[in-house]
C-alpha positions as CSV (number, residue, x, y, z in Angstrom):
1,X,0.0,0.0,0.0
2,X,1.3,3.6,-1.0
3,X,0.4,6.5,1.5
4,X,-0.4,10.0,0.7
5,X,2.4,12.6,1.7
6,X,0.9,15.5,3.3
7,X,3.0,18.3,4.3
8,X,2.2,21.0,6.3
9,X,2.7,24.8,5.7
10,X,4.8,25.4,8.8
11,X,7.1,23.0,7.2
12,X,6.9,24.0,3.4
13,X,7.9,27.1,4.6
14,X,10.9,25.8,6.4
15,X,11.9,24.6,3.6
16,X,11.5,27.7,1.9
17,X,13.4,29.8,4.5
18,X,16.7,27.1,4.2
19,X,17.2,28.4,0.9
20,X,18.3,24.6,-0.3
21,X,19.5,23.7,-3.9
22,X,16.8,22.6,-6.1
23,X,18.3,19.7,-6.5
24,X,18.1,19.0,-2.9
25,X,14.8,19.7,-2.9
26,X,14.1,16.8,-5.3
27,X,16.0,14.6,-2.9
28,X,13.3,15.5,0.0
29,X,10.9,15.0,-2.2
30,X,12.4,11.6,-3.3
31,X,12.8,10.1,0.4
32,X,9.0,11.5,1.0
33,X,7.1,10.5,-1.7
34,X,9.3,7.2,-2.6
35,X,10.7,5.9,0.2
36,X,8.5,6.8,3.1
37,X,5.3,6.7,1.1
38,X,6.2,3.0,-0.1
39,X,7.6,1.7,3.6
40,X,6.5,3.9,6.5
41,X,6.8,1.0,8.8
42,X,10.4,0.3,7.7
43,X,11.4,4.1,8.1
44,X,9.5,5.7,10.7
45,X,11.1,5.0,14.4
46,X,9.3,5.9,17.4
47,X,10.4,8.6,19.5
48,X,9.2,8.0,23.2
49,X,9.4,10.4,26.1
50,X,7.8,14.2,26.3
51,X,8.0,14.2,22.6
52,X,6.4,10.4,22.1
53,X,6.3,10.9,18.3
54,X,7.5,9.5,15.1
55,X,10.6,10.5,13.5
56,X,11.8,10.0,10.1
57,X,15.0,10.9,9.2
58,X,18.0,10.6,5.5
59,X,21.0,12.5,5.0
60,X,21.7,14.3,1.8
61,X,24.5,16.3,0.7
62,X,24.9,19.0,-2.3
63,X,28.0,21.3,-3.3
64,X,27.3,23.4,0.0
65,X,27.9,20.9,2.3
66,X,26.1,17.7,4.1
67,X,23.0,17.5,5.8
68,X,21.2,15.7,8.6
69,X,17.0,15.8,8.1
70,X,14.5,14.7,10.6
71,X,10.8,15.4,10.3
72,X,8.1,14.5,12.7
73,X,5.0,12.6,11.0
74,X,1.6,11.5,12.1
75,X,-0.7,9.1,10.7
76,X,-3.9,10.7,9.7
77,X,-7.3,9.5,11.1
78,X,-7.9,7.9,7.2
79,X,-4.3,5.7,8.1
80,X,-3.5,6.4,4.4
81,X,-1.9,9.2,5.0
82,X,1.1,10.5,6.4
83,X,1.3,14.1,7.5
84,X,4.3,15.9,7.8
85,X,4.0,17.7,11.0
86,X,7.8,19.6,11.8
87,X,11.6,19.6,10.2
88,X,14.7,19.8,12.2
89,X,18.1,19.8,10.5
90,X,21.9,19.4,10.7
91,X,24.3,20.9,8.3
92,X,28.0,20.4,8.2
93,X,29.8,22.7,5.2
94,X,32.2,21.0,3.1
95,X,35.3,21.2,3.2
């Protein structure tokens, strides 16, 4: 079974405000809508403790350096869809 991506608008615009390469961009939207859409269960891990979430996570890199993504997702009520909830990041310039 394939689930929907659905990403929110706080985190579109994160991505917006990172100012990324396109063609990282098509990466994200790669890992989203290939490999998380296709195997959620095989990708997402389970965060417990105050956050108690789900977590899934790739690194990329592009000329600028590498990077570390994590988003937080939620099943929707439906359960065939995924929603992309938050983005946190790690970026190392290269060298």
């Amino acid at each position: 079974m394939r689930y929907e991506i659905q990403i929110t608008n706080s985190v579109r615009e994160k991505l917006a405000g990172l100012n990324l390469s396109p063609q990282l961009l098509y990466y994200i939207d790669g890992h989203l809508h290939d490999e998380l859409a296709e195997l959620p269960t095989r990708h997402l891990q389970r965060v417990r403790g105050a956050a108690d979430c789900l977590q899934y996570s790739f690194c990329e890199s592009d000329r600028a350096g590498d990077y570390l993504f994590v988003f937080t997702v939620v099943y929707s009520r439906d359960e065939e869809t995924l929603i992309i909830m938050d983005l946190e990041y790690l970026f190392e310039a290269g060298g």
